[in-house]
NUKE-535153 format. One record per atom (N, C-alpha, C): x, y, z; residue in three letters. Coordinates in pm, whole numbers, padded with zeros to 5 digits, always signed. Example, Ala and Ser with C-alpha at 12.3 -4.5 7.8 and 13.67 -1.06 7.14 Angstrom:
2
+01319-00569+00780ALA;+01230-00450+00780ALA;+01320-00330+00780ALA;+01285-00225+00708SER;+01367-00106+00714SER;+01290+00003+00787SER;
! end
This chain:
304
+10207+08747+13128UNK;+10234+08613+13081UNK;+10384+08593+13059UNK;+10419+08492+13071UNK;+10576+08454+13073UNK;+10606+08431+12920UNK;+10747+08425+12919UNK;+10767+08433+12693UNK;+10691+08279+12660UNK;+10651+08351+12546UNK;+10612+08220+12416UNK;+10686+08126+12339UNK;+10737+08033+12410UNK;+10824+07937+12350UNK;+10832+07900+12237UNK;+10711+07900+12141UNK;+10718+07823+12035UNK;+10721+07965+11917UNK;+10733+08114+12022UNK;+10778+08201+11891UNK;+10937+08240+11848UNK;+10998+08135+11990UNK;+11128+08193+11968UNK;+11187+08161+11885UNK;+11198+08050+11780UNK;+11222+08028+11670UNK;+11219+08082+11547UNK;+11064+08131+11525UNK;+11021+08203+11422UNK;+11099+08332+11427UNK;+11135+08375+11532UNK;+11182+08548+11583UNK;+11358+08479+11570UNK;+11391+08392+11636UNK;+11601+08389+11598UNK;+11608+08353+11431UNK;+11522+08288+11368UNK;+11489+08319+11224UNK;+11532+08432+11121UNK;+11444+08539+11181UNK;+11434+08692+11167UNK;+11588+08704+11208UNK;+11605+08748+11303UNK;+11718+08781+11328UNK;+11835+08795+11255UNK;+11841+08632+11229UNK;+11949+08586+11162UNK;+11961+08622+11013UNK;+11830+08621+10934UNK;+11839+08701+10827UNK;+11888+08857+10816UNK;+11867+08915+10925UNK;+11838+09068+10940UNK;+12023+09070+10996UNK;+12076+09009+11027UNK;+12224+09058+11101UNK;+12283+08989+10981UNK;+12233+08901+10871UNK;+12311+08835+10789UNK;+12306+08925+10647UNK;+12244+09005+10637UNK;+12153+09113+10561UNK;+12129+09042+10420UNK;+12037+08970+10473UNK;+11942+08905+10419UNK;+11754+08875+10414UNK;+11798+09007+10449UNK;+11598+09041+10472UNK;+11593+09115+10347UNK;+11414+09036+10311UNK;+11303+09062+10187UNK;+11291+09159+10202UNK;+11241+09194+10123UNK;+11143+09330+10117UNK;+11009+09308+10174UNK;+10968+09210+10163UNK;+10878+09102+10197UNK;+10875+09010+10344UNK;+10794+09029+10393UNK;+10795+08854+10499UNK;+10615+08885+10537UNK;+10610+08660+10493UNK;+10466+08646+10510UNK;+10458+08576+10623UNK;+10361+08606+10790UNK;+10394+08540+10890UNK;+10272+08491+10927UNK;+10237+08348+10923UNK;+10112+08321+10924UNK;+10120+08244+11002UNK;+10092+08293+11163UNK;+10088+08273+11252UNK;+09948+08305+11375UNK;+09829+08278+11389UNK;+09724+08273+11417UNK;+09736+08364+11547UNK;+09652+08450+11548UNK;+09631+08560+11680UNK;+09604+08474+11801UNK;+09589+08359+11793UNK;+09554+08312+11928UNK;+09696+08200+11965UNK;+09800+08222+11875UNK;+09924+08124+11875UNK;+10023+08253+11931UNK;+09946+08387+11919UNK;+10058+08514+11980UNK;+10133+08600+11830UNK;+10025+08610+11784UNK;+10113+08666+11605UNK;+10126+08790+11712UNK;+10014+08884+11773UNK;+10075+08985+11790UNK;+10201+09023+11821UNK;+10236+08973+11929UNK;+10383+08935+12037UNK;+10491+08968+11929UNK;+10497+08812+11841UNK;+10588+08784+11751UNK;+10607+08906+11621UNK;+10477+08995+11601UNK;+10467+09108+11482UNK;+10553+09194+11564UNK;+10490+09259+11699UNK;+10579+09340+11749UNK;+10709+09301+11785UNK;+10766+09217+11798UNK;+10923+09121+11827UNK;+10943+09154+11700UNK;+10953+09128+11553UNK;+10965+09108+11466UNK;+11012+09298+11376UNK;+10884+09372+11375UNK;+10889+09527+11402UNK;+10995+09613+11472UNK;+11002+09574+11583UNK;+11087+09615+11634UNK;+11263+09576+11630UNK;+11273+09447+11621UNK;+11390+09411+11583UNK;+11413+09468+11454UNK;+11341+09503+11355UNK;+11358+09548+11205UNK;+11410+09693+11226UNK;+11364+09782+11318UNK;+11398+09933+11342UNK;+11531+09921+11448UNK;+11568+09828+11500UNK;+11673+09828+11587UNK;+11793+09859+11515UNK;+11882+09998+11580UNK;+11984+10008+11562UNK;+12093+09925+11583UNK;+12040+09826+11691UNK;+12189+09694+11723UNK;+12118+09555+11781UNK;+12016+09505+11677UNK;+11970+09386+11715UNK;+12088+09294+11747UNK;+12025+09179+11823UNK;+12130+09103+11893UNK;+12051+08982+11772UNK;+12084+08854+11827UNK;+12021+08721+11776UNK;+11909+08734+11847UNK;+11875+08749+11959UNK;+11779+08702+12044UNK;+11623+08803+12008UNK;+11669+08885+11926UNK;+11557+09010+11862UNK;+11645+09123+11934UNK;+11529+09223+11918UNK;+11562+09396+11936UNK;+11662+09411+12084UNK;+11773+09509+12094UNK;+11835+09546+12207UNK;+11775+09589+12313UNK;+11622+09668+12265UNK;+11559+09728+12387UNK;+11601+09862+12453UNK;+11736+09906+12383UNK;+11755+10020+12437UNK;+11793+10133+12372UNK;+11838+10123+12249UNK;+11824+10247+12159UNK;+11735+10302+12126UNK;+11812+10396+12058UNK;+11658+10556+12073UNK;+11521+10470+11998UNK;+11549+10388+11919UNK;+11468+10324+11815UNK;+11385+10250+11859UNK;+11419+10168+11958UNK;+11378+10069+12059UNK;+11272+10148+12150UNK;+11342+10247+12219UNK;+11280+10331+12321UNK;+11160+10420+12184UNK;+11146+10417+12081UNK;+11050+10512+12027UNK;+10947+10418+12054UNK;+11015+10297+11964UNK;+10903+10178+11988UNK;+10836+10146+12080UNK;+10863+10105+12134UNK;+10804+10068+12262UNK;+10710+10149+12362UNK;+10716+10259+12309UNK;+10643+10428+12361UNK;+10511+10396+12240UNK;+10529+10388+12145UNK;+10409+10350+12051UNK;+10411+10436+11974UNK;+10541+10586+11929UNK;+10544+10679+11841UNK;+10675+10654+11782UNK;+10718+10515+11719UNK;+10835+10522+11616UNK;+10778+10603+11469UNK;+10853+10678+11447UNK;+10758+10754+11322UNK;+10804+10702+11197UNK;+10871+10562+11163UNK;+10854+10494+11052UNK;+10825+10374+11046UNK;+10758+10331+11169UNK;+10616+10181+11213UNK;+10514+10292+11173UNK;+10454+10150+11055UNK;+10335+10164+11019UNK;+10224+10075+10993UNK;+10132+10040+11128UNK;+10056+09938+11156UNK;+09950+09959+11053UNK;+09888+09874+11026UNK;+09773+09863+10957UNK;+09687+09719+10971UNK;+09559+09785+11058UNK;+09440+09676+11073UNK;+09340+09731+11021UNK;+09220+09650+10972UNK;+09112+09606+10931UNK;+09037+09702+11009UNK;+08996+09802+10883UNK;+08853+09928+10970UNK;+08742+09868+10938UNK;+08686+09819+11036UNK;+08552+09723+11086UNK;+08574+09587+11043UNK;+08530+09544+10853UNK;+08562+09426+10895UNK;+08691+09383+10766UNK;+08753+09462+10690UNK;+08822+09464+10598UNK;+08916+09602+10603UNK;+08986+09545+10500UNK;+09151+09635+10498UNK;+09112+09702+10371UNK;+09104+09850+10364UNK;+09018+09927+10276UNK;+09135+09970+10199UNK;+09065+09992+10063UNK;+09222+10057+09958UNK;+09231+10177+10015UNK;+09179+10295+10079UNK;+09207+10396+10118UNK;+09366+10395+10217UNK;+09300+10292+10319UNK;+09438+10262+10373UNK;+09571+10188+10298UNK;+09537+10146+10203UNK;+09702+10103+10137UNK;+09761+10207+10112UNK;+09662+10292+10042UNK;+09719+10379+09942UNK;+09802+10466+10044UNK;+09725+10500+10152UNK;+09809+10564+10272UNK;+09931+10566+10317UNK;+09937+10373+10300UNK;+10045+10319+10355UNK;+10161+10319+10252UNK;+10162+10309+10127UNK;+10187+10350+10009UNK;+10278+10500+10006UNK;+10221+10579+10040UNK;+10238+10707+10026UNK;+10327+10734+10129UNK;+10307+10647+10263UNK;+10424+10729+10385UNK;+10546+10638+10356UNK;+10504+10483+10286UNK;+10679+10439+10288UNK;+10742+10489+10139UNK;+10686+10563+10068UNK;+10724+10637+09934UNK;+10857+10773+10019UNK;+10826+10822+10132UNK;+10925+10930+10183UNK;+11040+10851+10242UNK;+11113+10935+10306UNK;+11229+10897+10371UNK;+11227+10852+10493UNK;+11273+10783+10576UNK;+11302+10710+10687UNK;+11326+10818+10796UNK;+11265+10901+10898UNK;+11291+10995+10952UNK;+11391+10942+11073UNK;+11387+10804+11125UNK;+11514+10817+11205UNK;+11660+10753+11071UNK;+11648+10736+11000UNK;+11772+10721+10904UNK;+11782+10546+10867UNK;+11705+10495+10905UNK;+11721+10360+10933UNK;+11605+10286+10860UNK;+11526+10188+10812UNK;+11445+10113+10773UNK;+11291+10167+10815UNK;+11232+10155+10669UNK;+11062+10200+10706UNK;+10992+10040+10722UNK;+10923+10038+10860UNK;+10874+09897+10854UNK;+10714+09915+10859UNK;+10645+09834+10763UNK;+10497+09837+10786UNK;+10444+09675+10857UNK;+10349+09685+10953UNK;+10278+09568+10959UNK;+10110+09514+10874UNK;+10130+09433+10823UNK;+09914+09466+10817UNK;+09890+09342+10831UNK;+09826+09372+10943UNK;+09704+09260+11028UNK;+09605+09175+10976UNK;+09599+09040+11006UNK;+09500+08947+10970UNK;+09489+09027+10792UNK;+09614+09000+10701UNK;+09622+09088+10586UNK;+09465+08988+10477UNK;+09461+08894+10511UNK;+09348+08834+10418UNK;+09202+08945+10441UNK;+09204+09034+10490UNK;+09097+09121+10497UNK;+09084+09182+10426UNK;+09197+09221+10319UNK;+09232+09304+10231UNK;+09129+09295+10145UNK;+09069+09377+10070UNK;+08941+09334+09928UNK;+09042+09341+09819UNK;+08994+09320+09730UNK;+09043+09310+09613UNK;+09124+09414+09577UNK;+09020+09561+09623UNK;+09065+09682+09541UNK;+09211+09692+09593UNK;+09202+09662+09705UNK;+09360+09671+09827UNK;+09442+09596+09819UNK;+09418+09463+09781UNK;+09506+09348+09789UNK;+09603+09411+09639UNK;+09525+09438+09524UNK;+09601+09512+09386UNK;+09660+09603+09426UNK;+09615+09698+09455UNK;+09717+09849+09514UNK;+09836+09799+09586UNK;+09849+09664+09653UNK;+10020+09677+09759UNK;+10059+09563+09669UNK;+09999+09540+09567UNK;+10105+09441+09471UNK;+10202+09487+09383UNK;+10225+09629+09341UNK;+10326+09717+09296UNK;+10453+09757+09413UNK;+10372+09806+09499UNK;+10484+09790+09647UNK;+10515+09699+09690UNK;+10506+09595+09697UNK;+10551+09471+09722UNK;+10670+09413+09616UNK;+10648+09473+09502UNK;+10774+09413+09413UNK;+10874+09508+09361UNK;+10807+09624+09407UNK;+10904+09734+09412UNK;+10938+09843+09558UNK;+10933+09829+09644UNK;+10897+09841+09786UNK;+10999+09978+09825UNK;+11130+10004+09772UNK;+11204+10088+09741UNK;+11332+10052+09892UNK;+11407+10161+09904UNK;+11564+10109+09971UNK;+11490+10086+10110UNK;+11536+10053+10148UNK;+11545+10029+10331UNK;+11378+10030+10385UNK;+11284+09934+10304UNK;+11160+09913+10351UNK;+11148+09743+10342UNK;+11051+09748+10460UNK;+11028+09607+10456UNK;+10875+09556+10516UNK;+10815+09543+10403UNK;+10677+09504+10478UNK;+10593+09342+10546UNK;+10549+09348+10638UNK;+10546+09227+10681UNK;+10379+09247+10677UNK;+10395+09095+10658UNK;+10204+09071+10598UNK;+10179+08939+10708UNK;+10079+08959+10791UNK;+10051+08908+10892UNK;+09929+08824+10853UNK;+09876+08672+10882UNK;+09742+08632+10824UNK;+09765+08506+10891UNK;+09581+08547+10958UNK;+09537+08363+11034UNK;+09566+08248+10941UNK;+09510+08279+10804UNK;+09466+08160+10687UNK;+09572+08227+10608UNK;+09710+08176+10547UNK;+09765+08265+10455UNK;+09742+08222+10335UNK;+09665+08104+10283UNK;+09566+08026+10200UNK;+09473+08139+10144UNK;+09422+08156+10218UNK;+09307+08302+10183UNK;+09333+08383+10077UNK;+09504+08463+10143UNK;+09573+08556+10032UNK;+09557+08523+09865UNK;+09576+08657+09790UNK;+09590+08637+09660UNK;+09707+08552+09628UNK;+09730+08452+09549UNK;+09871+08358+09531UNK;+09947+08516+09482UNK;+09952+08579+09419UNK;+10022+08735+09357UNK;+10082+08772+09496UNK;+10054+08778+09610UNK;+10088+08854+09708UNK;+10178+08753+09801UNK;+10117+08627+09782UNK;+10164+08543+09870UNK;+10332+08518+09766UNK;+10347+08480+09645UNK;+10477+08475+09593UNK;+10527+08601+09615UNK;+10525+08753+09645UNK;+10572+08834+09677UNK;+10609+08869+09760UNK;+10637+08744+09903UNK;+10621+08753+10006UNK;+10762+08611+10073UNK;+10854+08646+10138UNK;+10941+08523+10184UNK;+10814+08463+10306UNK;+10816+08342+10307UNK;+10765+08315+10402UNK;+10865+08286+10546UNK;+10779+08323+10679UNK;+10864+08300+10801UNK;+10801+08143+10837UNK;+10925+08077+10850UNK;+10871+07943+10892UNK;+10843+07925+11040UNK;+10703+07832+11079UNK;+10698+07828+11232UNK;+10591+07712+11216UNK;+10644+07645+11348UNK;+10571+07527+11350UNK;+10487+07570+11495UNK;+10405+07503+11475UNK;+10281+07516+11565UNK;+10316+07447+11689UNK;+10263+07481+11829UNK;+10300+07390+11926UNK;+10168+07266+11957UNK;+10252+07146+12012UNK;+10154+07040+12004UNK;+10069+07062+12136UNK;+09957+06961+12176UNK;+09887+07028+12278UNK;+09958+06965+12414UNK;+10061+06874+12436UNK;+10133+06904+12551UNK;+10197+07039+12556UNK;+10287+07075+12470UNK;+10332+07198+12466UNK;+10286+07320+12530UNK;+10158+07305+12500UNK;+10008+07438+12535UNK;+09982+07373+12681UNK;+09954+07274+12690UNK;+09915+07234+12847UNK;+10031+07295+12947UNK;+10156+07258+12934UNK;+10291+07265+12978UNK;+10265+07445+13044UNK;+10266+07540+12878UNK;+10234+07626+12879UNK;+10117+07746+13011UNK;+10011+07704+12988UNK;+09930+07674+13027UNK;+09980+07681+13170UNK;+10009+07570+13218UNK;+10035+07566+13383UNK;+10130+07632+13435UNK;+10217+07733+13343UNK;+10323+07779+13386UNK;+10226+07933+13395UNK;+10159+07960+13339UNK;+10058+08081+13366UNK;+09946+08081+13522UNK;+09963+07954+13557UNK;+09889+07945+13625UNK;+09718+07871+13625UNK;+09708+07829+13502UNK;+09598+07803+13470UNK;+09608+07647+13455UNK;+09488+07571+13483UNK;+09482+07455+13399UNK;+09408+07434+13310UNK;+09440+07299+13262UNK;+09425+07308+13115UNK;+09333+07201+13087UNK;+09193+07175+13139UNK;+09088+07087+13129UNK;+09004+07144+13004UNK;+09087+07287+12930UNK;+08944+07331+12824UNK;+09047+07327+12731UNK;+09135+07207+12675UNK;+09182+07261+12573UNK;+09099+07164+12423UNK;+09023+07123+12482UNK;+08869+07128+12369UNK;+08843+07225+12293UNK;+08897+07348+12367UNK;+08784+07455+12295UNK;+08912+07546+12180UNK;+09033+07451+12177UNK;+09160+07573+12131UNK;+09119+07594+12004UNK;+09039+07476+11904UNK;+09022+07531+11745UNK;+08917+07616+11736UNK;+08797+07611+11843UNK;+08724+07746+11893UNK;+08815+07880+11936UNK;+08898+07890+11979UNK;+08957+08021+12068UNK;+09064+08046+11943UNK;+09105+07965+11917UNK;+09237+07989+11786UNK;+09364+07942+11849UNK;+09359+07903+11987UNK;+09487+07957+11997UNK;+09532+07917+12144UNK;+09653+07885+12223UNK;+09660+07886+12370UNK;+09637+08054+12442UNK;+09665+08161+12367UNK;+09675+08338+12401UNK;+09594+08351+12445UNK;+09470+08321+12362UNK;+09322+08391+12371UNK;+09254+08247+12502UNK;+09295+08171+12503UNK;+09260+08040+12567UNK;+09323+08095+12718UNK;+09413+08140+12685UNK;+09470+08199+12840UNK;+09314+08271+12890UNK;+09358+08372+12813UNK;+09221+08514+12846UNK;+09144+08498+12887UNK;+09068+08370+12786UNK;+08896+08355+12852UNK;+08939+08287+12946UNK;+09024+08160+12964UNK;+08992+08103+13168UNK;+09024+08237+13230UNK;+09084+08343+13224UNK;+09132+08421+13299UNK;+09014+08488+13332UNK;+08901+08489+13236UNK;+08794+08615+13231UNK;+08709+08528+13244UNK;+08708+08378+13250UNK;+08554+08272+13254UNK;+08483+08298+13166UNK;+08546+08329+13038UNK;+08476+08316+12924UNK;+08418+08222+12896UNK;+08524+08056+12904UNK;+08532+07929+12904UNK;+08389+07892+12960UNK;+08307+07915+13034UNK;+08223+07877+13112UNK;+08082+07911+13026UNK;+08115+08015+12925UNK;+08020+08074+12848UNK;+08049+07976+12697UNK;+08159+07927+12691UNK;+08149+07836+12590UNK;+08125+07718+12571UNK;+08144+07679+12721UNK;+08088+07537+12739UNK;+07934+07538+12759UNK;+07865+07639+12818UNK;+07751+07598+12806UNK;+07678+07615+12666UNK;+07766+07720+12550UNK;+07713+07684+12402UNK;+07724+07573+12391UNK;+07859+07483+12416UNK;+07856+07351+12345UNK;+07739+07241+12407UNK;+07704+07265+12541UNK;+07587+07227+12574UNK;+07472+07217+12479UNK;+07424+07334+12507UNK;+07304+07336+12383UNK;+07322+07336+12240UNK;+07434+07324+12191UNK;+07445+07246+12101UNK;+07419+07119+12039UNK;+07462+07047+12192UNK;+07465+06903+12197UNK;+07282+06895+12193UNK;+07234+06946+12285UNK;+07104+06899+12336UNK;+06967+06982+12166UNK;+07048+07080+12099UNK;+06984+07075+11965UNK;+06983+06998+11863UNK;+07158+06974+11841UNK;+07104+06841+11734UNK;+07055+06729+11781UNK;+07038+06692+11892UNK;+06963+06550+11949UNK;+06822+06574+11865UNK;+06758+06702+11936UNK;+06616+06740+11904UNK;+06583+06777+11752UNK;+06663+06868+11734UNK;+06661+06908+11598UNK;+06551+07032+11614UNK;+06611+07077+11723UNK;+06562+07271+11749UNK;+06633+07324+11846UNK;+06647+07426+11819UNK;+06725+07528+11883UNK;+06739+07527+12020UNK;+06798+07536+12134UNK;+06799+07572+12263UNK;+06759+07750+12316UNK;+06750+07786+12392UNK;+06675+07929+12404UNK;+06819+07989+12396UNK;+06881+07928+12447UNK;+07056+08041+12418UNK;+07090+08012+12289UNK;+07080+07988+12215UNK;+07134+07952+12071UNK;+06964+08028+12010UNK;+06920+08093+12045UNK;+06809+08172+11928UNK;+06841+08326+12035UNK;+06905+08321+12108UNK;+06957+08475+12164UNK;+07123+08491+12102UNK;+07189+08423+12055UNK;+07326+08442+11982UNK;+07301+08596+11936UNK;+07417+08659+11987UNK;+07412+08789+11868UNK;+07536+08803+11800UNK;+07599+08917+11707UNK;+07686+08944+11647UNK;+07835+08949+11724UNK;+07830+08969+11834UNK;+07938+08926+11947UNK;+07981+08744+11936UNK;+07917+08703+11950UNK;+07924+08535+11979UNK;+07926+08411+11864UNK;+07831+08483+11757UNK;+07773+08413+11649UNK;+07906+08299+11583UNK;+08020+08387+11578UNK;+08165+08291+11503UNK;+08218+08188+11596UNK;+08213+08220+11736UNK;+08238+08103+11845UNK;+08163+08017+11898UNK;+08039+08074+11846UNK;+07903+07934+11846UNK;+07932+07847+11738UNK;+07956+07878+11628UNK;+07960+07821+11464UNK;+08106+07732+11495UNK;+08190+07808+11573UNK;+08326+07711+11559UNK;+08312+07569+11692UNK;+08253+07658+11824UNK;+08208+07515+11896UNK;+08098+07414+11837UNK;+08020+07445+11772UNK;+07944+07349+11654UNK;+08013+07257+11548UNK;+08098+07335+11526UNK;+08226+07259+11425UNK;+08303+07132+11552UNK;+08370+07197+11611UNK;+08411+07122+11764UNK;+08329+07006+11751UNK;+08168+06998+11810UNK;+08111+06894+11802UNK;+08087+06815+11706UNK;+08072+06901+11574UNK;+08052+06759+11485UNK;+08132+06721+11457UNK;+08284+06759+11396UNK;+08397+06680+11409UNK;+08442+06556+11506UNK;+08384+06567+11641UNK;+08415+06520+11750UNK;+08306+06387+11700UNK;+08171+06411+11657UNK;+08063+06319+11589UNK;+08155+06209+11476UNK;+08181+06328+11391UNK;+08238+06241+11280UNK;+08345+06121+11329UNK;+08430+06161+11399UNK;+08547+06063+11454UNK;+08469+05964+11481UNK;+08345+05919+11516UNK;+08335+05859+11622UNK;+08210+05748+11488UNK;+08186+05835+11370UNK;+08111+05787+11257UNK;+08192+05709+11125UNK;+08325+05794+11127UNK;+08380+05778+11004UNK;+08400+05584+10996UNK;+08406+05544+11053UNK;+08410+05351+11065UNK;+08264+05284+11002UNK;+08155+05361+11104UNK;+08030+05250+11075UNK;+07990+05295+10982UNK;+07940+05471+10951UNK;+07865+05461+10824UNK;+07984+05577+10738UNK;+07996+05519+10625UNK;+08090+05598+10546UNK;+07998+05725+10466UNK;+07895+05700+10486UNK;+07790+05752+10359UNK;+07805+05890+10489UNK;+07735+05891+10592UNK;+07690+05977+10703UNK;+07808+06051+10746UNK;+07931+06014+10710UNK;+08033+06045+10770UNK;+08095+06160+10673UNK;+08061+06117+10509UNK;+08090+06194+10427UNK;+08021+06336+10462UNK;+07858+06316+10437UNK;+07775+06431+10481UNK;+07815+06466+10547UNK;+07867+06453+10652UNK;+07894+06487+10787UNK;+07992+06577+10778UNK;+08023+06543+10698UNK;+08218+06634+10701UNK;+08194+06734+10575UNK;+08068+06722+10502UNK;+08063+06841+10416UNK;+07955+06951+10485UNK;+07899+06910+10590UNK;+07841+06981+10693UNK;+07906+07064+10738UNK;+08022+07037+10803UNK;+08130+07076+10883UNK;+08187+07166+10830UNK;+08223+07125+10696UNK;+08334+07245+10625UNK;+08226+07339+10554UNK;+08075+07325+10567UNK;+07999+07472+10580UNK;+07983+07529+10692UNK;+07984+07486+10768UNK;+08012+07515+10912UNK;+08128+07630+10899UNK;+08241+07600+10855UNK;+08360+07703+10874UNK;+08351+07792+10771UNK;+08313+07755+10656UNK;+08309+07831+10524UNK;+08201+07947+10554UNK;+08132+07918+10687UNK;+08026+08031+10705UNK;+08074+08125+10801UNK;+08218+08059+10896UNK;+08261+08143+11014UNK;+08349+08231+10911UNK;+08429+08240+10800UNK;+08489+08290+10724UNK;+08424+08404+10685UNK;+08325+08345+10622UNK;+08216+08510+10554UNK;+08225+08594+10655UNK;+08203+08546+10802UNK;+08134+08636+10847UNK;+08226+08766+10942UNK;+08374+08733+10925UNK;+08461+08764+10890UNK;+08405+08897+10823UNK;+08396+08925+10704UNK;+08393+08991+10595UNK;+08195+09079+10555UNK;+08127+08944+10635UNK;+08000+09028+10594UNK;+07912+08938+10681UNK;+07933+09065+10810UNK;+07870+08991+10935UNK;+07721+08987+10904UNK;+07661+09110+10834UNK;+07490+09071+10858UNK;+07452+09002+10810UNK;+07420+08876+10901UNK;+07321+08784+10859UNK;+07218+08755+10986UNK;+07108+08647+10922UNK;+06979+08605+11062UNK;+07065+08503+11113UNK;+07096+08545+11196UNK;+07199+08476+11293UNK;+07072+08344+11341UNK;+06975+08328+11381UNK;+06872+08267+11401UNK;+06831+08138+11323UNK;+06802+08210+11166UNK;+06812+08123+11077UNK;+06900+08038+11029UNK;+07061+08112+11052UNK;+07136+08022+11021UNK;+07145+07898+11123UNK;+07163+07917+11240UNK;+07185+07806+11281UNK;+07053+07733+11328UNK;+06917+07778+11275UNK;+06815+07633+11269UNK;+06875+07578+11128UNK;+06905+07614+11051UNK;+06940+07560+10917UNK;+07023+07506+10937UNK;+07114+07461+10999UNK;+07204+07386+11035UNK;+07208+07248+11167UNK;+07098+07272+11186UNK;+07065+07166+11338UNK;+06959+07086+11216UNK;+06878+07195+11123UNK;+06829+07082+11063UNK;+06884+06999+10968UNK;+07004+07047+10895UNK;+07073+07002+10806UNK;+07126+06846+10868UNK;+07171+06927+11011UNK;+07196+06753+11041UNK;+07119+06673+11068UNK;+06964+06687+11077UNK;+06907+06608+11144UNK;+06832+06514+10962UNK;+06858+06595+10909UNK;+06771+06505+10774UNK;+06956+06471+10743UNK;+07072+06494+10784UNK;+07176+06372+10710UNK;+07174+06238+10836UNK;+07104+06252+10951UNK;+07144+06136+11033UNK;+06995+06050+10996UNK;+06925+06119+10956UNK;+06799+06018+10891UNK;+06784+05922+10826UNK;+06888+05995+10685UNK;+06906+05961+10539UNK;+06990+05827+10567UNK;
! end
């Protein structure tokens, strides 16, 4: 894929703090995996261990650069979510290796991924390191929703500013990859133009449009379609978010004639997401049940 335009900002940002030596101890980058957080974490990581960052991010060619980029800098320290949360075992870990010394002589940098995964026990354990973090460390806290976070972690944290790109931007995008851009319906489903690349690339897209299909053709009926009672634990959050897709798309089209239906409608919706969230965090559920409970939910608010 060709560079991400709308991260180069967020990253000459960085920079400019980091050559002005004016970097946190802290940076909160809440930038959505499907907008390219990864890209921008590793841009960001790596410019932090660079012996001679430029403005533009990392040089690319010092020993530091070259560790990086090999995937064995031995004071990057990634941290993602083992299964579906960020376990205190691993803070404490992480804790413990930026407590030593910097083995190339230079800055200990940690990342942690989609950090709202964190539980409680974990989110407390990196709130002492975070306000005391010690010389030449700098941890960066990565998160889809940075809303989610504990407010404790989030004030402990500079935020990186970045504005989102609009959907010409992504179309633009988009065609410079080679792809067109007739599914960008589905971006608050996918998260993102990244992952929106992927699936046209993989015809994922083709598997999501026909959810939104039987979507459509369940709440008409107010029962399930045979692909929507085969959903499994793979699919279940991108069925729930193209469901969201449609009723939002409903509501627009309600919020004028009936105000009453439109309300329901939109507190439908935001259980709709409040359920893609859990599941996030605590996937087993009757995937089955939930969503007849929800085709019927709407069908007794379009009654009422």
């Amino acid at each position: 894929m060709t560079a991400i335009p709308w991260l180069s900002q967020p990253l000459a940002d960085f920079t400019a703090m980091l050559t002005a030596g004016r970097m946190p101890h802290a940076v909160l980058v809440g930038v959505d995996e499907g907008l390219g957080a990864a890209s921008l974490l590793g841009q960001l990581a790596q410019t932090a261990l660079c012996t001679s960052p430029a403005l533009s991010g990392p040089c690319g060619h010092c020993k530091s650069c070259q560790l990086f980029l090999a995937g064995n800098h031995p004071d990057f320290y990634p941290i993602k979510a083992d299964g579906f949360q960020i376990k205190i075992d691993q803070i404490r870990e992480l804790i413990g290796r930026l407590s030593t010394t910097a083995q190339q002589g230079g800055r200990r940098v940690a990342v942690i991924e989609a950090a709202e995964r964190m539980n409680t026990a974990s989110a407390n354990a990196l709130l002492k390191t975070l306000e005391e973090p010690g010389a030449n460390t700098l941890i960066i806290l990565h998160s889809n929703t940075p809303t989610r976070l504990l407010p404790t972690l989030q004030s402990r944290c500079q935020k990186l500013a970045f504005v989102a790109p609009n959907q010409r931007q992504i179309a633009d995008w988009l065609t410079d990859q080679g792809l067109g851009c007739e599914a960008l319906w589905c971006l608050p489903v996918v998260g993102g133009p990244i992952r929106l690349a992927e699936y046209l690339q993989n015809n994922y897209i083709s598997v999501l449009e026909n959810i939104r299909k039987d979507w459509r053709s369940s709440l008409s009926t107010g029962h399930l379609c045979a692909s929507l009672k085969e959903i499994g634990e793979d699919q279940i959050t991108d069925a729930l978010k193209v469901l969201y897709v449609e009723l939002m798309a409903v509501l627009a089209g309600a919020a004028k004639g009936n105000p009453l239906f439109a309300s329901r409608l939109a507190g439908l919706a935001g259980e709709v997401m409040a359920v893609c969230h859990t599941l996030s965090t605590m996937p087993s559920v009757n995937y089955l049940a939930l969503c007849q409970k929800i085709v019927s939910e709407y069908q007794r608010i379009k009654e009422n």
